[in-house]
VEXDREN-2710 file (C-alpha; in Angstrom, 1 decimal):
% VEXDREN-2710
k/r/px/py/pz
1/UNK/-28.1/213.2/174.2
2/UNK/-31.3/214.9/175.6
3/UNK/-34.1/212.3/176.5
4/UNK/-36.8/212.7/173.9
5/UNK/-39.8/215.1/174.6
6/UNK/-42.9/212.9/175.6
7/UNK/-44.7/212.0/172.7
8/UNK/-47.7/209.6/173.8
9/UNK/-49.1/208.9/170.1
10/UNK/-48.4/205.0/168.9
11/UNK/-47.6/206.1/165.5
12/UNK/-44.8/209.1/165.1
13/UNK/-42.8/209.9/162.1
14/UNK/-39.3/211.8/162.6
15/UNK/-38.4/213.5/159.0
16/UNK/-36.3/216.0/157.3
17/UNK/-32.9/216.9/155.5
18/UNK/-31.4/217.3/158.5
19/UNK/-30.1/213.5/159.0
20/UNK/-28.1/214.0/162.0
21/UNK/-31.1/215.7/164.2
22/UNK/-33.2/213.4/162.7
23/UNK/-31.3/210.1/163.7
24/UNK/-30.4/211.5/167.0
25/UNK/-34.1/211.9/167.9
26/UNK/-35.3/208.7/166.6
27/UNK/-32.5/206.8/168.2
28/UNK/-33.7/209.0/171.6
29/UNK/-37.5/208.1/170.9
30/UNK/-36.8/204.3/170.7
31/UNK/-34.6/204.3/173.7
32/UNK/-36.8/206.2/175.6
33/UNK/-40.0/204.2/174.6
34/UNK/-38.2/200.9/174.8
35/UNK/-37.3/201.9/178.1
36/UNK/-40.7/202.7/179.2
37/UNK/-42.5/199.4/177.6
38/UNK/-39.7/197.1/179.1
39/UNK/-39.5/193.4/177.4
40/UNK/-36.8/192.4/175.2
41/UNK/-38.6/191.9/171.6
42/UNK/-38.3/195.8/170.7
43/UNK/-37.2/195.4/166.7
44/UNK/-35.0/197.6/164.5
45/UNK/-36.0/197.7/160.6
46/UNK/-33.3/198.9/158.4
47/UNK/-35.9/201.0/155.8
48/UNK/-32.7/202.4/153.8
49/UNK/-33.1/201.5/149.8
50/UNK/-31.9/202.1/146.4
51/UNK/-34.4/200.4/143.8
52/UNK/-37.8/199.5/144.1
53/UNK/-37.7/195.7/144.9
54/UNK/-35.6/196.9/148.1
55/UNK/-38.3/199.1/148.8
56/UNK/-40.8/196.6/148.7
57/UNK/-38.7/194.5/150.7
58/UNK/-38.5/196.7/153.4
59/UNK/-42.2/197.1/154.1
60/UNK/-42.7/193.3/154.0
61/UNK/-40.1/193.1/157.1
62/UNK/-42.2/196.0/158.8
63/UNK/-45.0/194.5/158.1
64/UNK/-44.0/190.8/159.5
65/UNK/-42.7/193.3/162.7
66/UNK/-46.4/194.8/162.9
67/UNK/-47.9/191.3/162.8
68/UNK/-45.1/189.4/165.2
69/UNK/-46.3/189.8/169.0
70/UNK/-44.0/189.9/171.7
71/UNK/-42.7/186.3/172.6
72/UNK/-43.5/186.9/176.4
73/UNK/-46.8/188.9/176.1
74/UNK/-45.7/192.6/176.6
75/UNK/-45.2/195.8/174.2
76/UNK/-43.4/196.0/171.6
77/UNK/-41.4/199.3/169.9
78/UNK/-40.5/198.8/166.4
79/UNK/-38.3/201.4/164.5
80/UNK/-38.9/201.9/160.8
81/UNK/-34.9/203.3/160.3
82/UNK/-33.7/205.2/157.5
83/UNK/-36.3/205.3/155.2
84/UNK/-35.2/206.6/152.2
85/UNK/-38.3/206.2/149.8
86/UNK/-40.7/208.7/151.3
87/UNK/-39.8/211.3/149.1
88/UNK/-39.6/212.8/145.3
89/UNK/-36.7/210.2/144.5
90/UNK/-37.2/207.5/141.8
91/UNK/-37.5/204.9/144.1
92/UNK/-40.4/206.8/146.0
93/UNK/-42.1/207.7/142.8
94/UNK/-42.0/204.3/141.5
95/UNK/-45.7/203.0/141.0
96/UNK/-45.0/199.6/143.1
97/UNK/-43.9/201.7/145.9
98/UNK/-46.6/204.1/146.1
99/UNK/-49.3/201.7/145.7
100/UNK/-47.5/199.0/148.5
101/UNK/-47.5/202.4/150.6
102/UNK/-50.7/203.7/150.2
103/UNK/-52.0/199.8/151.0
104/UNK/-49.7/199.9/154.2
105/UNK/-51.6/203.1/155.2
106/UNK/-55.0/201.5/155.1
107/UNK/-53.4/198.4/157.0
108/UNK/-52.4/201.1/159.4
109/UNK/-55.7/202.8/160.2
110/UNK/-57.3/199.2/161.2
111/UNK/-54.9/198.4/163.1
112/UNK/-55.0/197.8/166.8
113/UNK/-52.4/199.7/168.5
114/UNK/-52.4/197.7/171.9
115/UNK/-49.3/197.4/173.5
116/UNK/-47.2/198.1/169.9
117/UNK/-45.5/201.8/168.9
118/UNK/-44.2/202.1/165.5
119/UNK/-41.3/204.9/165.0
120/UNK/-40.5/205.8/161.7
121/UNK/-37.4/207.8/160.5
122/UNK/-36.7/209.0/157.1
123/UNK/-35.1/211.7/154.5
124/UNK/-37.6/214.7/153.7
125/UNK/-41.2/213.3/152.9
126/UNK/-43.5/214.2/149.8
127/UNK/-46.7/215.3/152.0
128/UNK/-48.5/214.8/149.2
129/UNK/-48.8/211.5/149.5
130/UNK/-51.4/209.6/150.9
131/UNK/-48.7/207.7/153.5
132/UNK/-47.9/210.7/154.7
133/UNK/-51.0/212.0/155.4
134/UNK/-52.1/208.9/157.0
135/UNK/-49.3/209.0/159.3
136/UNK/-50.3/212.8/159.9
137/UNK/-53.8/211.8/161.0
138/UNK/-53.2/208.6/162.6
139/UNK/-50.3/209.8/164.7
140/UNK/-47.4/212.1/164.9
141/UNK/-45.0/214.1/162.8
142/UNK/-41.7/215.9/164.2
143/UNK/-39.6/217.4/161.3
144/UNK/-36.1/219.2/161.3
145/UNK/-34.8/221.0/158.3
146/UNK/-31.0/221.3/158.1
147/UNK/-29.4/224.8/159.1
148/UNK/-28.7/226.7/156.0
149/UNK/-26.4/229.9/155.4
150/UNK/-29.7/231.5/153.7
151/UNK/-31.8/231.1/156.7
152/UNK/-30.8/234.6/158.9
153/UNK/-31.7/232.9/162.0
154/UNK/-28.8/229.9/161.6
155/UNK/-26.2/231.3/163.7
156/UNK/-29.2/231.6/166.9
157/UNK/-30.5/228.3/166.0
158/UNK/-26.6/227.3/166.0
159/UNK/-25.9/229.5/169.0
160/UNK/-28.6/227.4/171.2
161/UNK/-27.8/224.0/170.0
162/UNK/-24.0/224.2/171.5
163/UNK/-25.1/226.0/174.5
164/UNK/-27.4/223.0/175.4
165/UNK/-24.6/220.3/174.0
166/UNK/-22.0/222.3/176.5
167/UNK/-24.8/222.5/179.2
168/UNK/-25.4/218.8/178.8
169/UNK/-21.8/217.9/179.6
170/UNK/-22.0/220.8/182.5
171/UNK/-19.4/222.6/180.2
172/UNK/-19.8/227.1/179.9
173/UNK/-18.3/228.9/176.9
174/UNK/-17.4/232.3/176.8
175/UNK/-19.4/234.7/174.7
176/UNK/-17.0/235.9/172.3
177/UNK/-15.6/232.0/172.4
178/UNK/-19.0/230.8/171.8
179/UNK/-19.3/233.7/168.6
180/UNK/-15.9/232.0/167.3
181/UNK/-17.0/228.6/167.9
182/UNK/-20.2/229.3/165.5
183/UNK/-18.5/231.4/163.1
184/UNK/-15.9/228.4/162.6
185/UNK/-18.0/226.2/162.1
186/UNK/-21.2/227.7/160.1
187/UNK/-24.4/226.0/159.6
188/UNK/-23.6/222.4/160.4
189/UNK/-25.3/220.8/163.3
190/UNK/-23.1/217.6/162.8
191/UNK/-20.0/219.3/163.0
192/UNK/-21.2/221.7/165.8
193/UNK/-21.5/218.8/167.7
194/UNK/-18.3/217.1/167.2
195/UNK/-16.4/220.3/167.8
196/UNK/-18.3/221.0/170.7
197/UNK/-17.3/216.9/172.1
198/UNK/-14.0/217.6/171.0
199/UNK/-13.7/221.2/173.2
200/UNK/-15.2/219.5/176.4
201/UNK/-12.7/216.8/176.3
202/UNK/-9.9/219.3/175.5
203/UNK/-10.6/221.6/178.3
204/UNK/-11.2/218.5/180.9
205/UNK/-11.9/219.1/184.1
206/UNK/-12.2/223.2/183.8
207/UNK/-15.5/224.4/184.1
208/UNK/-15.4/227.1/180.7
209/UNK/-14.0/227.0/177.5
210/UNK/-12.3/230.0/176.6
211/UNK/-11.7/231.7/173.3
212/UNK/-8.8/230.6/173.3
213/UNK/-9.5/226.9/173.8
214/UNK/-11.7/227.5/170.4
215/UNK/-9.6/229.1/168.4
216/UNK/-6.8/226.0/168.9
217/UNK/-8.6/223.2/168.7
218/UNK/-11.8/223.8/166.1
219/UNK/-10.8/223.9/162.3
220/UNK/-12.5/226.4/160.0
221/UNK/-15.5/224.9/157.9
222/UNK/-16.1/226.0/154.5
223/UNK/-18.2/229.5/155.3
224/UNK/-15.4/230.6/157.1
225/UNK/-12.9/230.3/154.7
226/UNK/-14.8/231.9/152.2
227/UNK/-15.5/234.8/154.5
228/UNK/-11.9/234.5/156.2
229/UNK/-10.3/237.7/154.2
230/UNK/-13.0/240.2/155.6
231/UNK/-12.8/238.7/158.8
232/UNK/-9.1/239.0/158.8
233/UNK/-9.6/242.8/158.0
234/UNK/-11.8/243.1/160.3
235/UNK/-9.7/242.1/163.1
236/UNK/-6.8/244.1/162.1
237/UNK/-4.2/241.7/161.8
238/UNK/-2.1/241.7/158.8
239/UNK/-0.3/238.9/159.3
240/UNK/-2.9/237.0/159.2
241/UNK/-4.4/239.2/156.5
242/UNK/-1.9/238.7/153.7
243/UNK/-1.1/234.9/154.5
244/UNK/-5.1/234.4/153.6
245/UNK/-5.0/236.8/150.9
246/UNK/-2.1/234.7/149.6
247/UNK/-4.1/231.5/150.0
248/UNK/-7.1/233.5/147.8
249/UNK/-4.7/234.2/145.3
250/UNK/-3.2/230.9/144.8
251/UNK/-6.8/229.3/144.7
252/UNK/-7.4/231.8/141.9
253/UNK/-4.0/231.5/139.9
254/UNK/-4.0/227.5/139.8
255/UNK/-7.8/227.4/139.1
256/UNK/-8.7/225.9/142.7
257/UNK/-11.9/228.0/142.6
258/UNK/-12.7/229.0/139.5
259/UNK/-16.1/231.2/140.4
260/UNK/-12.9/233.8/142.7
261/UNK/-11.5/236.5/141.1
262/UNK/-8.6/239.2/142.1
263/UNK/-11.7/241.8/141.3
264/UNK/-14.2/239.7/143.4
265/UNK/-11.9/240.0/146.6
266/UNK/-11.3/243.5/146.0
267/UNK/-14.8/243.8/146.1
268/UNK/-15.4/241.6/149.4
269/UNK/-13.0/243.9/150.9
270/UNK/-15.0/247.1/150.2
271/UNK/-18.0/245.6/151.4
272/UNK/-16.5/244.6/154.3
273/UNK/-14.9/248.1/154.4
274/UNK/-18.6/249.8/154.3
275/UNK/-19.9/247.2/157.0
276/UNK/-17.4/248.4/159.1
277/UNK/-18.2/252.0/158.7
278/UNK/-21.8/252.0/159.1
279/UNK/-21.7/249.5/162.2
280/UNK/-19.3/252.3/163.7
281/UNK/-21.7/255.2/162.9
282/UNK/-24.5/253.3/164.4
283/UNK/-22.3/252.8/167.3
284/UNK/-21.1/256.1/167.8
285/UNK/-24.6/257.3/167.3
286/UNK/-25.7/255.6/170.0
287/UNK/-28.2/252.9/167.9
288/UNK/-26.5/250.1/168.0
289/UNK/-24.9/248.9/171.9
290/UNK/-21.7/246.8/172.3
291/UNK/-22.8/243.3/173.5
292/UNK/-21.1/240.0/173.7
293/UNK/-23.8/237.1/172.1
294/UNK/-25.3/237.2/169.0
295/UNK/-29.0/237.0/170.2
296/UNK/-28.6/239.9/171.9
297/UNK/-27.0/242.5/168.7
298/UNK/-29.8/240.5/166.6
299/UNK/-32.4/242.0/168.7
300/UNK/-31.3/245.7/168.5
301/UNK/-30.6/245.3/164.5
302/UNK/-34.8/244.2/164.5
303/UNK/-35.2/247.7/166.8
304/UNK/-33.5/249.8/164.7
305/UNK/-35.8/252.6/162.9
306/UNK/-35.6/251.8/159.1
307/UNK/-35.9/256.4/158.6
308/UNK/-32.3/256.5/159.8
309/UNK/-30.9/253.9/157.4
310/UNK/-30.0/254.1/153.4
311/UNK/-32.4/252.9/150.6
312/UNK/-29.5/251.2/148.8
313/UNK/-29.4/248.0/150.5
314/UNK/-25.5/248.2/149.9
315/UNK/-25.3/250.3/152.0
316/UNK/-28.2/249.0/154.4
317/UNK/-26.7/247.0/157.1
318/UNK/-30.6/245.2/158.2
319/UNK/-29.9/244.0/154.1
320/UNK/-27.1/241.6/154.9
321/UNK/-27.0/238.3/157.0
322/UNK/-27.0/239.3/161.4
323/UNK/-24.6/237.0/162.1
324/UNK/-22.1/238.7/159.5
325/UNK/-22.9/241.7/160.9
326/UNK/-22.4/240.2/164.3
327/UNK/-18.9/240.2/163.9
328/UNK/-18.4/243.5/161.8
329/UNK/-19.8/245.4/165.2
330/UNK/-17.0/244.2/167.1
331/UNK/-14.5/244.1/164.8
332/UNK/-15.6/247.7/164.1
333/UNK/-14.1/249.1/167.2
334/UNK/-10.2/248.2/165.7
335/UNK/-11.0/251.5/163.3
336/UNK/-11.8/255.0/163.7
337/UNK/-14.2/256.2/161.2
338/UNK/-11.4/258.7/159.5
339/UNK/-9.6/255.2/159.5
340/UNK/-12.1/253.6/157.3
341/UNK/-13.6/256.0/155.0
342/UNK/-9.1/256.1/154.3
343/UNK/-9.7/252.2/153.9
344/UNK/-12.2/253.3/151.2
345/UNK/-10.4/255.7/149.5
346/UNK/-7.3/253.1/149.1
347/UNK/-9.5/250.1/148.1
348/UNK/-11.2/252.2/145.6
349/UNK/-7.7/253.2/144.2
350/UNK/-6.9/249.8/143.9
351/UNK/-9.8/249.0/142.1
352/UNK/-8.6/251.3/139.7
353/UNK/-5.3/250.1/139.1
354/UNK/-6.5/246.5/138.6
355/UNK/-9.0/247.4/136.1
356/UNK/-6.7/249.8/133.9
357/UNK/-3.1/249.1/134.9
358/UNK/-1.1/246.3/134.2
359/UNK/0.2/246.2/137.7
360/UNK/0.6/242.9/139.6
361/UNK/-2.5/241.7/141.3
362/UNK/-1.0/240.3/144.2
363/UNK/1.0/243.4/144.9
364/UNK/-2.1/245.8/144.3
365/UNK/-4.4/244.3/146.9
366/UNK/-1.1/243.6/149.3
367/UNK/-0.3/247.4/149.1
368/UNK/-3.9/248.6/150.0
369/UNK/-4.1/246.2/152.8
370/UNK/-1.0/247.2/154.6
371/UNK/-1.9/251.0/154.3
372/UNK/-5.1/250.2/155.5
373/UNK/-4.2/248.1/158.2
374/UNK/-0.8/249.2/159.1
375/UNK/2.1/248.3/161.1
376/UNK/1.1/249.3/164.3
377/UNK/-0.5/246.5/167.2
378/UNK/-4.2/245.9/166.0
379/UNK/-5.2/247.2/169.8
380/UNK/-3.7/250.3/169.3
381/UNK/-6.0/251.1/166.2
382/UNK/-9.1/253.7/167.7
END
């Protein structure tokens, strides 16, 4: 774990959805100030609970902390951990609570700071409540929202956060290991970091991890199953392709997932399809560049002049997510462009038989993807 940036105000509130940053920093705060203060009467205040009288509970213990002074003379670092009644919940809302919280504030403000640092940790706050703004003014507020697929700057934010956890165990990745590595996993800090502990020990004493290394030992998390068919397409390897396709299919037929359809992945499939051909035309055109990290492609998607692209933002490629479009760039190169607008035509084809034939799903979509794909070595495919 990092050491804690310096942070010299008494008073400092770690918050957010994001529970894992959010413990990891608080747990590095206290260490670090415990550290720095010395002593041995440094306190730990469980703040987690689920009804009101708990609540109350809990500030009477930080409270008795506040007003205990160190046995030997000394500081003193106490942690306020796990606060869960902060927020919007009903124990947080509760009119005991708030008013115990709001007098804690104004205990705060008079108190005399000398020698005693008070770390608080908790789930996202309400700022508009008067503890919260107390501990704004009085001290220090660090907050970390959890990495979501909606936000388009997850897979950088993702990217950075395992090249400082490999950097921290004096561990390189590969670029296109390190793309794989975040695609696997998705946005999931937690998970990041456990695959990325998991890699360093598999690798052991060598000094990279490879793509191979990634693709062995780090299990697909949930957004890249559900975008495992395009990617599979993408890469040109039907093997692969049809034994996920089957997977789709029997999620669908035994009511796994009831929101997937046969249509629906006939429609990912197109998308991807049209991804594929625009990212090549771009390429070929000379607007996009081949490069290796994500960073990098996300920066020439930003430079690219809006004239030269389509209104319809289906067929827009600054209109879907980077990182998705990451991948497409390189997995564009497996096709020539007749290659894909023949892809088209055959998914299109499908789309009509499933709609007004009463053909066999399974072998409708199985047909288009070996025509599309084809028999041949997926490195052979320009």
């Amino acid at each position: 774990m990092a050491k804690a940036i310096a942070n010299s105000a008494p008073l400092l509130l770690i918050c957010g959805d994001d529970d894992f940053t959010v413990k990891q920093k608080a747990r590095a705060y206290f260490d670090q100030w415990s550290a720095e203060l010395g002593g041995m009467d440094h306190e730990i205040v469980d703040a987690s609970a689920g009804n009101a009288g708990e609540a109350l509970n809990r500030l009477g213990r930080l409270r008795e902390a506040l007003n205990t002074l160190p046995f030997f003379g000394g500081a003193k670092v106490i942690w306020f951990r796990d606060c869960t009644f902060l927020g919007e919940d009903r124990t947080s809302a509760s009119a005991a609570v708030t008013e115990e919280l709001t007098r804690l504030g104004d205990e705060l403000k008079a108190f005399r700071w000398d020698g005693v640092r008070l770390l608080i940790s908790s789930s996202k706050p309400d700022k508009r409540r008067s503890f919260y703004k107390t501990v704004e003014k009085l001290g220090s507020v660090e907050s970390f929202n959890a990495l979501s697929a909606d936000d388009k700057d997850w897979a950088g934010k993702a990217e950075a956060e395992a090249l400082r956890l490999f950097q921290l165990g004096h561990k390189d990745i590969a670029d296109n290991a390190l793309a794989e590595l975040v695609t696997r996993v998705g946005p999931n800090l937690r998970a990041l970091t456990n695959e990325v502990e998991k890699l360093s020990l598999y690798v052991g004493d060598r000094p990279e991890v490879a793509l191979a290394d990634v693709q062995t030992m780090t299990t697909p998390q949930k957004l890249a199953k559900a975008f495992a068919l395009g990617e599979a397409l993408g890469e040109r390897d039907l093997a692969k392709l049809l034994r996920v396709l089957d997977q789709e299919l029997w999620e669908i037929r035994t009511g796994v997932d009831k929101k997937k359809s046969e249509i629906g992945l006939l429609y990912g499939l197109i998308s991807k399809i049209r991804a594929l051909l625009m990212l090549r035309e771009l390429r070929d055109q000379g607007l996009l560049k081949p490069v290796r990290d994500y960073n990098s492609f996300k920066s020439q998607l930003d430079r690219l002049p809006t004239t030269s692209l389509p209104d319809d933002k289906r067929y827009n490629p600054l209109a879907g997510h980077p990182f998705v479009l990451f991948q497409a760039a390189r997995q564009a190169e497996n096709y020539s462009v007749p290659e894909l607008i023949h892809a088209m035509g055959a998914l299109l084809d499908a789309n009509v038989k499933l709609v007004s034939s009463g053909l066999d799903e399974a072998m409708v979509l199985q047909q288009a993807l070996v025509e599309i794909v084809g028999l041949r070595p997926k490195a052979a495919a320009r």
